[in-house]
PAZA-506836 format. One line per 2 residues: number of its first residue (from 1); their letters; for each residue x, y, z negated of C-alpha. Coordinates in nm, 2 decimals, padded with zeros to 4 digits. Last residue first. Example, Ala and Ser with C-alpha at 12.3 -4.5 7.8 and 13.67 -1.06 7.14 Angstrom:
BEGIN
2> SA> 01.37 -00.11 -00.71; 01.23 -00.45 -00.78
//
This chain:
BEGIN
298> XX> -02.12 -00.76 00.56; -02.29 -00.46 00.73
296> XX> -02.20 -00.51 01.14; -02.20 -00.11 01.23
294> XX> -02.38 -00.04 01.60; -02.13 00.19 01.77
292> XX> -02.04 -00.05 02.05; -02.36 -00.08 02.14
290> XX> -02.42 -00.33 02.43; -02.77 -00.37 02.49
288> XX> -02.72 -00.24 02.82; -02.97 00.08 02.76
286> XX> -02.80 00.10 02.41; -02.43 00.13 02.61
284> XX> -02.54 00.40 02.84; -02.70 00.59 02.52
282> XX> -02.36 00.53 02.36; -02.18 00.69 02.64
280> XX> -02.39 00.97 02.69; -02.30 01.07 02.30
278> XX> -01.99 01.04 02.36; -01.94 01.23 02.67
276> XX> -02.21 01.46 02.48; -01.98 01.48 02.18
274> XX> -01.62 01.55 02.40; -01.82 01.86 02.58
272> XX> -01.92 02.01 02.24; -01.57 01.98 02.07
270> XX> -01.41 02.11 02.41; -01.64 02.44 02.29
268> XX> -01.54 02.48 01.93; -01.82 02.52 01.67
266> XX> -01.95 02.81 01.57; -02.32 02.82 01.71
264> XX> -02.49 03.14 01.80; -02.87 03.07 01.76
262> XX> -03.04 03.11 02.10; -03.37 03.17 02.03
260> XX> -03.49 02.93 02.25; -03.23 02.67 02.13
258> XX> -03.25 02.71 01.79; -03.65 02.64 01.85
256> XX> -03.54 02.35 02.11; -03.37 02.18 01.77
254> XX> -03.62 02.27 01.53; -03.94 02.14 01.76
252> XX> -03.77 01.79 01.78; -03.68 01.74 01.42
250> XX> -04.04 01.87 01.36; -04.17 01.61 01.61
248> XX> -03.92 01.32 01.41; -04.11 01.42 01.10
246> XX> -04.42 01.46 01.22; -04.41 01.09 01.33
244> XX> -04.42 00.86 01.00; -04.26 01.10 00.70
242> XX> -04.12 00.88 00.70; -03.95 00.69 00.95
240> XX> -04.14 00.53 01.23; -04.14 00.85 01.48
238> XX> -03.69 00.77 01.41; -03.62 00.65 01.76
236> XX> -03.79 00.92 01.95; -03.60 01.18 01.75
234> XX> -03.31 01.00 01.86; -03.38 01.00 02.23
232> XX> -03.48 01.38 02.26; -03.14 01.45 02.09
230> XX> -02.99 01.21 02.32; -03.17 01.41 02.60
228> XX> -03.06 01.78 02.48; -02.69 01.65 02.41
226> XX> -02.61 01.74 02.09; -02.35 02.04 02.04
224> XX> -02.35 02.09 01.65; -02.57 02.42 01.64
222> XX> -02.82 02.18 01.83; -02.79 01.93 01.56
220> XX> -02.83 02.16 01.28; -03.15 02.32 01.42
218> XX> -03.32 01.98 01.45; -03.18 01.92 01.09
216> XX> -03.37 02.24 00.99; -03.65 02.14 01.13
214> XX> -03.66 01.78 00.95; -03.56 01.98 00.61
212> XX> -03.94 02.22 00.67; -04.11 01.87 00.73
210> XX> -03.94 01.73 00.40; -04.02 02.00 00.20
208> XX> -03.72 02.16 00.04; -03.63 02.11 -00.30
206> XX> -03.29 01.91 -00.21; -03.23 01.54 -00.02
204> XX> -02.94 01.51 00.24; -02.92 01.17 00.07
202> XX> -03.13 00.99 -00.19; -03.05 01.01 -00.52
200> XX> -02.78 00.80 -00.68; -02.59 00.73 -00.42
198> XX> -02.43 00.40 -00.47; -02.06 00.31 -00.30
196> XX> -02.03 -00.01 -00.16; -01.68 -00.15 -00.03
194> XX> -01.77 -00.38 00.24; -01.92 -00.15 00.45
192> XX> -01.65 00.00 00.58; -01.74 00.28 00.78
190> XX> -01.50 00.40 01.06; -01.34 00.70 01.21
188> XX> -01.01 00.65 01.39; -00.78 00.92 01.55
186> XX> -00.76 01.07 01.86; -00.77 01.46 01.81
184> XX> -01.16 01.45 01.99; -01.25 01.13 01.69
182> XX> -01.09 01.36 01.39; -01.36 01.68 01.55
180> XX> -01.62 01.47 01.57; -01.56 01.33 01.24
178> XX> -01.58 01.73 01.10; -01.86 01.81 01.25
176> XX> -02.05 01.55 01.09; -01.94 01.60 00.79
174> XX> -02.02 01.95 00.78; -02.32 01.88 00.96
172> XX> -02.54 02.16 00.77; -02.76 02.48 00.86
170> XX> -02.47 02.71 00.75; -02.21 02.57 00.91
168> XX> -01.91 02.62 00.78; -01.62 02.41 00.96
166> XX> -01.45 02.16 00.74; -01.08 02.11 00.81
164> XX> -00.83 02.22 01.05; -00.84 01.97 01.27
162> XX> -00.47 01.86 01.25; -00.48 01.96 00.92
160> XX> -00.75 01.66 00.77; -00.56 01.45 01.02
158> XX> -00.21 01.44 00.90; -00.33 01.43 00.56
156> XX> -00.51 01.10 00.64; -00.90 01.16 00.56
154> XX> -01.12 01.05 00.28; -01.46 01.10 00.29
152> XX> -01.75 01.02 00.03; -02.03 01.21 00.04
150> XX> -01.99 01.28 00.40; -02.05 00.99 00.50
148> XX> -01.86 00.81 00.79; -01.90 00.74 01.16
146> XX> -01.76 00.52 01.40; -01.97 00.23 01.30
144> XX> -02.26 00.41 01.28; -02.45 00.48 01.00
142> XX> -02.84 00.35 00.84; -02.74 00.34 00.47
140> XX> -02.72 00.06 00.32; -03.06 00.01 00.06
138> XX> -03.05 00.04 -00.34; -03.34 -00.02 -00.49
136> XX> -03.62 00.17 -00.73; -03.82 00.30 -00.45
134> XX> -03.55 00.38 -00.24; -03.16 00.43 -00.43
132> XX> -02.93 00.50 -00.12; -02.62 00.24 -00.07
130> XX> -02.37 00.47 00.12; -02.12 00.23 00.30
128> XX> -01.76 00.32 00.23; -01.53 00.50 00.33
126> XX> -01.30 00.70 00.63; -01.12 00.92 00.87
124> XX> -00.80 00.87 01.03; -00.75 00.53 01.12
122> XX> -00.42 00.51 01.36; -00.21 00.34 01.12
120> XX> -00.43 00.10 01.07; -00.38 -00.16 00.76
118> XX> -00.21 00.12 00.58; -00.50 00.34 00.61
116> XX> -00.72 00.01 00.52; -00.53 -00.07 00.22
114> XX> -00.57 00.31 00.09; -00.94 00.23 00.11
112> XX> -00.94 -00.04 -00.11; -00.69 00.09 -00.35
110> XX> -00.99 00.37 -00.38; -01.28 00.08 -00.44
108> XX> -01.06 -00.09 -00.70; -01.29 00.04 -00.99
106> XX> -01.61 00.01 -00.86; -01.85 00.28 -00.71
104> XX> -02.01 00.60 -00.82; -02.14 00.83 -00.66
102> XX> -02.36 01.21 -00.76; -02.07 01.48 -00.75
100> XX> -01.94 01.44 -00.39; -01.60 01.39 -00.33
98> XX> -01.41 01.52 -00.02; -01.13 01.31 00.00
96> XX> -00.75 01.41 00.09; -00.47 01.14 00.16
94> XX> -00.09 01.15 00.18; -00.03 01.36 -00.16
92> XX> 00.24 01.58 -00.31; 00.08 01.84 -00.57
90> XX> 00.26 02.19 -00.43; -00.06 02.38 -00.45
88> XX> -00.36 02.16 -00.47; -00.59 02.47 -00.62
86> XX> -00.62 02.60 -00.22; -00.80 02.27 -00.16
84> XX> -01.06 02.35 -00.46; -01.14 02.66 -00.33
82> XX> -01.17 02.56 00.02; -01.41 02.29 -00.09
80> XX> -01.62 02.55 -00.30; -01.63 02.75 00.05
78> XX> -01.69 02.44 00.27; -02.00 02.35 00.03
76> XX> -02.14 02.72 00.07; -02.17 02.67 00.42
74> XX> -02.50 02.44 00.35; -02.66 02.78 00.24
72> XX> -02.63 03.00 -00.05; -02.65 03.38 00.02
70> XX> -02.57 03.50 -00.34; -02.27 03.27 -00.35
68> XX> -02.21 03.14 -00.68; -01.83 03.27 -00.79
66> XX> -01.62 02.96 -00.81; -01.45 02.75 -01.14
64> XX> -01.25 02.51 -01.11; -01.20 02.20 -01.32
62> XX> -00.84 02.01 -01.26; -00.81 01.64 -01.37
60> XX> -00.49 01.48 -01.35; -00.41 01.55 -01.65
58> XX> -00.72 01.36 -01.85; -00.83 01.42 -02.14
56> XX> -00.92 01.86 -02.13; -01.04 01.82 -01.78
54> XX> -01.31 01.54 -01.92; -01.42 01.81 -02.15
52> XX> -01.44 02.03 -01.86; -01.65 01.82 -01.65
50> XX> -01.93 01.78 -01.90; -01.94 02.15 -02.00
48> XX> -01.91 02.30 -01.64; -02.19 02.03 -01.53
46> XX> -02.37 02.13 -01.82; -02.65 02.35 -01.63
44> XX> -02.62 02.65 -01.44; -02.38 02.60 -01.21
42> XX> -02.22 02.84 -01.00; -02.00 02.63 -00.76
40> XX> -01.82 02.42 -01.05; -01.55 02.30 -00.82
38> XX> -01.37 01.95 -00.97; -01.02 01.92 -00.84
36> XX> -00.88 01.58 -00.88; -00.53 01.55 -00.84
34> XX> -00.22 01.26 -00.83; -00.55 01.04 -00.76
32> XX> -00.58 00.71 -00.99; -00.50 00.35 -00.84
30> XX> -00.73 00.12 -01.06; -01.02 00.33 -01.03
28> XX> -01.15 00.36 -01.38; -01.06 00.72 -01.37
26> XX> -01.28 00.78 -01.10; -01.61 00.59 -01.13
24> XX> -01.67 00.73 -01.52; -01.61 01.07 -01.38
22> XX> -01.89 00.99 -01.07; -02.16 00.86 -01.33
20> XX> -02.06 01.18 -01.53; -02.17 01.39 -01.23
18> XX> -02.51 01.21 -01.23; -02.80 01.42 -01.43
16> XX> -02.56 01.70 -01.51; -02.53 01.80 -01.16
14> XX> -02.59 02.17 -01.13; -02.36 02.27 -00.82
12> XX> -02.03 02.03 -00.77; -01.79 02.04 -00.47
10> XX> -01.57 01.80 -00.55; -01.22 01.78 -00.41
8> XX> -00.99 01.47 -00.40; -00.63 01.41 -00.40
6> XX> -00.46 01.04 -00.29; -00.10 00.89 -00.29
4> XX> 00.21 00.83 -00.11; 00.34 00.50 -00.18
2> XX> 00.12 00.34 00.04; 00.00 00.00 00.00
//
């Protein structure tokens, strides 16, 4: 395994319910990070209180706190990010994770994953499988293959610079944006779904309705790039997920609204063009019955 180890940056906003869950996960791990920077991004609650007396035992454990942003949106993630990256200062490190504050997983899962890095030296991007807690059970995400949750990413160094890392994007896709971006520079990105890692809540979830979050993630995927007809395809694909059929037809209305009104999007241009190529690709390969995408859960 390498010798070179691990950091990881949390982003954490009023989670008190589950952040201790995530603690408890990382510093049983049986191959600790050299840092773990903990962002308080304006909370409210205990998180500050619970996190800090786990700062105060542990050395390797750094809690940070931001300024709440006034004019929160799913941006304000990169910002707390960024402000736990610049906290990293001379801390030596081949590996970077973005952390979110509401996992946990077993103690060898981050050995695991270092094992796979050294097992491919071209992987650049990756974790485990998301297992979401529905209606009292927890269920494998529904990812590609060459794909990887946000929640719990961990990139080569190498790789994390070489694309510059997370984009702000105020609608979300951070994650996504960001795997697109490590596929175009011509490394790896892959789920491994035999290391589990449980979500305690389900994902992409806040106090939003869920037609109202469906628009927005119609907007988000146009501000990412998507190929009008894949788009079209996917929201045709998901009219039996709840919420049954409005769901995927507010998906479908956000993304051609964004479009209409032509909302500026921030993302680079050849980053576009190399999704659709993709994205055209897999639709080629679904029509064959041959997707090379599909993830084979173990």
């Amino acid at each position: 395994m390498s010798a070179a180890g691990y950091v990881l940056i949390t982003p954490a906003r009023n989670e008190e319910e589950y952040i201790e869950k995530t603690i408890q996960s990382v510093i049983s791990q049986t191959v600790l990070p050299e840092k773990w920077i903990i962002v308080s991004d304006g909370s409210t609650d205990r998180t500050d209180e619970i996190a800090g007396t786990y700062a105060d035992k542990y050395s390797f454990i750094e809690l940070v706190t931001a300024s709440s942003d006034h004019k929160r949106n799913f941006g304000s993630k990169v910002k707390a990010f960024n402000a736990g990256y610049a906290h990293l200062g001379q801390t030596h490190y081949s590996f970077i994770g973005n952390l979110d504050a509401d996992v946990s997983f077993d103690p060898g899962y981050y050995e695991s994953i270092l094992k796979e890095f050294d097992r491919n030296p071209r992987l650049g991007l990756t974790g485990g499988i998301i297992q979401e807690l529905i209606n009292g059970e927890y269920v494998s995400q529904n990812i590609s293959r060459n794909s990887c949750a946000g929640a719990i990413q961990l990139f080569r160094r190498e790789c994390f610079e070489k694309i510059g890392g997370y984009i702000e994007l105020p609608y979300g896709g951070i994650d996504a944006a960001a795997e697109i971006m490590v596929r175009m520079h011509g490394w790896e990105v892959e789920t491994l779904p035999a290391y589990k890692v449980l979500h305690h809540r389900r994902v992409a979830t806040t106090s939003e309705h869920i037609c109202r979050a469906r628009f927005r993630q119609g907007i988000m995927f146009h501000l990412l790039g998507y190929h009008p007809f894949f788009q079209f395809m996917r929201c045709l694909n998901q009219v039996l997920q709840k919420p049954y059929i409005i769901g995927s037809i507010c998906m479908f209305f956000g993304f051609w609204w964004s479009h209409v009104r032509r909302y500026p999007r921030t993302v680079p241009d050849d980053m576009i063009r190399f999704l659709r190529k993709e994205q055209m690709q897999r639709l080629v390969g679904l029509l064959s019955g041959e997707d090379q995408y599909r993830l084979k859960k173990k």
